[in-house]
C-alpha positions as CSV (number, residue, x, y, z in Angstrom):
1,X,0.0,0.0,0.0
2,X,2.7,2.7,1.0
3,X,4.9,1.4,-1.9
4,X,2.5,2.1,-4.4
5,X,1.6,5.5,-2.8
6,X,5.0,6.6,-2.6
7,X,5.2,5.4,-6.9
8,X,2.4,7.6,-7.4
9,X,3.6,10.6,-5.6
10,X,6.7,10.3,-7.4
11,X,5.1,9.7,-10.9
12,X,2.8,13.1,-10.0
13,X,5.5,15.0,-9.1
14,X,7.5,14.1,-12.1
15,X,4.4,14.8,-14.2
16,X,4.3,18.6,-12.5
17,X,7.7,19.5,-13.1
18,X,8.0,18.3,-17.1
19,X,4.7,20.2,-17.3
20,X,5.1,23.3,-15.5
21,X,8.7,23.6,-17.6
22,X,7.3,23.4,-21.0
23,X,9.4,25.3,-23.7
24,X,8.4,29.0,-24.5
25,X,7.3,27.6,-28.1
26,X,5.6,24.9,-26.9
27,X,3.2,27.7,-24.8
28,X,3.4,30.2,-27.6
29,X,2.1,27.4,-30.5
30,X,-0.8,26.3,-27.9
31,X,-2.0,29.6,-26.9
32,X,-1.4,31.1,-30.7
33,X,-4.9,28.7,-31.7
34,X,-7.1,29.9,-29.4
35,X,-6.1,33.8,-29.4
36,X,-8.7,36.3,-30.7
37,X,-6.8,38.7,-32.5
38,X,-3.9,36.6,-34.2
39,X,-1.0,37.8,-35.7
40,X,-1.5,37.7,-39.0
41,X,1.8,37.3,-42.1
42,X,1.6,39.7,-44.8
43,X,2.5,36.9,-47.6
44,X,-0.4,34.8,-45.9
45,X,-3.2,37.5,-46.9
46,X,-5.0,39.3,-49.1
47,X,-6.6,42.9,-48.7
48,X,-9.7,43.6,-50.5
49,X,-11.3,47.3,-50.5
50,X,-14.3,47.6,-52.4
51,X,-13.7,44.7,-54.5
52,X,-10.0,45.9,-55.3
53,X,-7.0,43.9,-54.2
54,X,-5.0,46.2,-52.3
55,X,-1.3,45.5,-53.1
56,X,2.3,46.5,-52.0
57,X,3.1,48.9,-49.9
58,X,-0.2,50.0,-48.4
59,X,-0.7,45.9,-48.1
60,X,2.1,45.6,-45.8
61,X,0.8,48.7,-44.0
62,X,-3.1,47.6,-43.3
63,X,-1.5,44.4,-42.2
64,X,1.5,45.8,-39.8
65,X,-1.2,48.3,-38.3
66,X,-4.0,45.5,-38.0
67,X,-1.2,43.7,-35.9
68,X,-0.3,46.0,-34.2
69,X,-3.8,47.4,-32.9
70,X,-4.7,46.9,-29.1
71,X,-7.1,44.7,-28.4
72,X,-10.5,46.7,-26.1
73,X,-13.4,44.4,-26.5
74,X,-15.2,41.1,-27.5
75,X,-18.5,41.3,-28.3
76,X,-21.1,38.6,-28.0
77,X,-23.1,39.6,-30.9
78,X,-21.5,41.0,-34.0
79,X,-22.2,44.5,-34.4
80,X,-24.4,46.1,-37.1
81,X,-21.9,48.4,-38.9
82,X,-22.9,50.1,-41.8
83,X,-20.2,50.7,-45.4
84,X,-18.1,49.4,-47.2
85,X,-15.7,46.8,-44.7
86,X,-12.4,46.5,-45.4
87,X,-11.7,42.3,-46.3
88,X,-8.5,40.2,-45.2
89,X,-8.3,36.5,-45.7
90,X,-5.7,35.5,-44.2
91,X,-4.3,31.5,-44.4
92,X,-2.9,30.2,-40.6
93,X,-1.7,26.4,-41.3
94,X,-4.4,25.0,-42.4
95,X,-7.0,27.3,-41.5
96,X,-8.8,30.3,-43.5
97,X,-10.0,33.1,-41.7
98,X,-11.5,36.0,-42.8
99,X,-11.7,39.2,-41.5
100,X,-14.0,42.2,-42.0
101,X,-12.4,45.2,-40.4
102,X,-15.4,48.6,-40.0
103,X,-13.4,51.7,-39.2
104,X,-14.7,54.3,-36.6
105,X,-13.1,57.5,-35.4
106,X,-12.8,55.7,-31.7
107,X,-11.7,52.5,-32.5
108,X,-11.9,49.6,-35.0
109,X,-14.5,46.9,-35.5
110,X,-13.4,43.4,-36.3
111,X,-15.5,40.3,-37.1
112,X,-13.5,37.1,-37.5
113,X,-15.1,34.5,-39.6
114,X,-13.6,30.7,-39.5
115,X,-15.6,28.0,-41.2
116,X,-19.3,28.6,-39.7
117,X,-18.1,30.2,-36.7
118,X,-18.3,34.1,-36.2
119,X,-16.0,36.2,-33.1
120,X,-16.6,39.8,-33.2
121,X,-14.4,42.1,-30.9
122,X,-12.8,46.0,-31.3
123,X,-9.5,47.0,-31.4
124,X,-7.8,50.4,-31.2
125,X,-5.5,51.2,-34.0
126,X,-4.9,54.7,-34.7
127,X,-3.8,53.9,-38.5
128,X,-6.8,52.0,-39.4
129,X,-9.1,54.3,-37.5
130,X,-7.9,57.4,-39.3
131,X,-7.1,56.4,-42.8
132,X,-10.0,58.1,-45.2
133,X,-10.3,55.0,-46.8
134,X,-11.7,53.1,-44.6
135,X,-13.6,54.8,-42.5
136,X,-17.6,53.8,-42.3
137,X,-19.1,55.8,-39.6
138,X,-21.8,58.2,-40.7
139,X,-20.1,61.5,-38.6
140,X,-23.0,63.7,-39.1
């Protein structure tokens, strides 16, 4: 009886260390598939404006500034925005994401699509929010 108690403590306690001192990219991969806002690769995706692939330079902008936005908010119903939404499909692995990014003068609104699965949430980016482009918001 003690024997196999004391087997099992030491099993459990070998079990909690290896576990507890997982590698940096072995954390980083796992949390990376469930995070809202990913990070997303500029050779990866395509920007869409009104129809229009968006190429080059301004490409690698949109992209650097959506990663780089501060993430303020999920919501639990995607919100009703009105315009024209700025498109990015984006490849991760094996998955296809899409993203329909609404531009306001406060902050940004995001709604992630991923097979039949919707997230909506808000970001702050000062870039997206400002550019003339994009912006939706009736200001009147």
């Amino acid at each position: 009886m003690t024997t196999w108690f004391i087997v099992m403590l030491v099993v459990f306690g070998a079990f909690k260390i290896i576990v507890s001192s997982l590698p940096n990219t072995v954390i980083e991969s796992i949390i990376s598939k469930y995070e809202t806002h990913p990070q997303l690769e500029e050779e990866n995706a395509t920007v869409t404006i009104n129809g229009n692939n968006v190429e080059g330079e301004q490409k690698s902008k949109i992209i650097h500034d959506f990663n780089e936005g501060l993430f303020l908010d999920r919501y639990y119903a995607p919100p009703h925005n009105e315009g024209t939404p700025l498109i990015i499909n984006a490849k991760r692995g094996k998955k296809d994401f899409i993203f329909y990014i609404y531009s306001h003068e406060e902050h940004v609104d995001v709604v992630k699509q991923y097979k039949k699965k919707v997230v909506a949430y808000s970001l702050r980016s000062k870039n997206l929010q400002n550019n003339d482009m994009l912006v939706s918001a009736d200001l009147a």
